[in-house]
N, C-alpha and C positions, 0 to 999 in steps of 0.2 A: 433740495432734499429728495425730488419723486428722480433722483438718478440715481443717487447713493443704493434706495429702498431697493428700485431696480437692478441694481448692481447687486446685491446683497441676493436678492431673490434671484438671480443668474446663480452665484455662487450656490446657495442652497437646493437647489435642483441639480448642479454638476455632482453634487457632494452626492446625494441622494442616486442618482444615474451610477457614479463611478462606485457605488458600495456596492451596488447589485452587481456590477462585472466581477469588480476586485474584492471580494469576500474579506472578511479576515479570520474566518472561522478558522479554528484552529482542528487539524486532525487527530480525530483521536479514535478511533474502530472503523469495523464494518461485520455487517451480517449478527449482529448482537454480541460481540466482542470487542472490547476494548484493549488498544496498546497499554501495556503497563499493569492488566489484570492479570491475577492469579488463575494458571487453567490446572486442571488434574490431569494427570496422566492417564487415571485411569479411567477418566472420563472421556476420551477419545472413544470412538466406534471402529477407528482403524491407522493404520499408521502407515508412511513412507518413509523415503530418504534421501535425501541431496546427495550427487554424484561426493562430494565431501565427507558423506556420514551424515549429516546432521540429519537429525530425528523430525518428521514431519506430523505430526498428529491431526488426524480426521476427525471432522467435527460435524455433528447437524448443525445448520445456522436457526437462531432465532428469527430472522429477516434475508432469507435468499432473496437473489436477482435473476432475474428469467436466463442469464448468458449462460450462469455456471452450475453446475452439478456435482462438484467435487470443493470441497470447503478443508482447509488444514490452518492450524497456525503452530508455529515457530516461537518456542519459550526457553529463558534461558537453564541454561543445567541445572542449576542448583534450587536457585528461587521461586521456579517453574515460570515466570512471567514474561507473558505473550510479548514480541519484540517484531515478527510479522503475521501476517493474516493473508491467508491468498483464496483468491476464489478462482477455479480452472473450469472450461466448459468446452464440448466439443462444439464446431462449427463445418456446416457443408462443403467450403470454399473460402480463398483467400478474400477474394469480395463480400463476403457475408461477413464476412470476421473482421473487415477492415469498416464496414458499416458500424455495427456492431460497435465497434471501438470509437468510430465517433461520436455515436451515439453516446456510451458512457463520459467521451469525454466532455461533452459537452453537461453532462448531468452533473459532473465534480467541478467542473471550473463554476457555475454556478452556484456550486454548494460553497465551493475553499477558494476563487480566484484562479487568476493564470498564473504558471510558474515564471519565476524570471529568469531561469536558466534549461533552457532546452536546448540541447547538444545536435550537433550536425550529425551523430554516429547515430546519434537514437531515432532521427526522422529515415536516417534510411536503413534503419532492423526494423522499424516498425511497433517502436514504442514509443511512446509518452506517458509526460513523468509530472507530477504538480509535487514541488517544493514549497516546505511551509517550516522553516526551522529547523529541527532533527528530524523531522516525519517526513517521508512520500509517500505516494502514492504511483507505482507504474502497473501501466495496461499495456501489455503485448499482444499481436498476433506471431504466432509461429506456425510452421510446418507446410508443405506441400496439397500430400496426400492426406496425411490425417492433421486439420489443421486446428489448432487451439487456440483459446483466448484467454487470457490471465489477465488477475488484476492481482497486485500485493502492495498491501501496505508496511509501512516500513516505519520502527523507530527506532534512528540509528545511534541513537546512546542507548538504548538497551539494547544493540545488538553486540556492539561492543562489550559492554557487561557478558554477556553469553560469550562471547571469546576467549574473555580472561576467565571465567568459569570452568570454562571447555578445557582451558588449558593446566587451570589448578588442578582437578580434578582428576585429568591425564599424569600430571608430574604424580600425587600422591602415588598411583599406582604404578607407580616403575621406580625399578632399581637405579639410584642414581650413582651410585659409591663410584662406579668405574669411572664416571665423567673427570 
């Protein structure tokens, strides 16, 4: 019976150890935003744009993080609902910025676990990525001379939606008759 109890009391502490690695929190924001929430437009402070068009909206965050200085998220056309969230920060150096990124990284896999698909492309651009279902979350360094660090959260069935939106939306407005 005192090996069973032992045994048992192995397993309950492996259980207890592997939850704190492997999280199973699920994602859902950042900086006081939530994927899937209604933002305004006209509640941006400033706006960008993806080499694509897409419309980037500048946001104060409720809960910045020291890296970044620049806050936007990505909602889909119609619905208006946030689909990514990005936080951008300048950094002195590709060293600082790759700190920096461990740093974070190591703050998320504690929070949501490790991902179980990280890619050979993305170890050598200098991203990581945590997979949790439809959501990620990727942190980049880019740039040389002026070098930056992103973080952007991702949820990838509403981005989808914002696709087909994007694309209703477009057709409406054009002549289709000659097609």
């Amino acid at each position: 019976m005192k090996r069973n109890s032992s045994f048992l009391s192995y397993i309950f502490v492996f259980l207890i150890f592997s939850n704190s690695i492997y999280s199973n929190n699920p994602i859902s924001g950042a900086f006081g935003i939530q994927l899937g929430e209604h933002f305004n437009p006209e509640n941006a402070i400033g706006t960008g744009s993806l080499t694509d068009g897409t419309i980037m909206y500048q946001f104060q965050p409720k809960k910045p993080f020291r890296s970044f200085s620049r806050y936007y998220v990505l909602i889909t056309p119609k619905t208006n609902k946030v689909y990514s969230i990005w936080g951008i920060g300048d950094m002195d150096n590709d060293g600082k910025c790759g700190k920096e990124q461990d740093l974070l990284m190591a703050i998320l896999t504690k929070k949501y676990g490790k991902s179980d698909n990280q890619g050979a492309m993305d170890s050598f651009m200098d991203i990581e990525t945590i997979d949790k279902g439809n959501k990620r979350i990727v942190t980049k360094c880019s740039g040389y001379s002026d070098v930056t660090i992103d973080i952007r959260y991702y949820d990838d069935a509403l981005k989808i939606i914002a696709e087909e939106e994007r694309i209703e939306l477009e057709s409406e407005k054009l002549d289709s008759s000659g097609l």
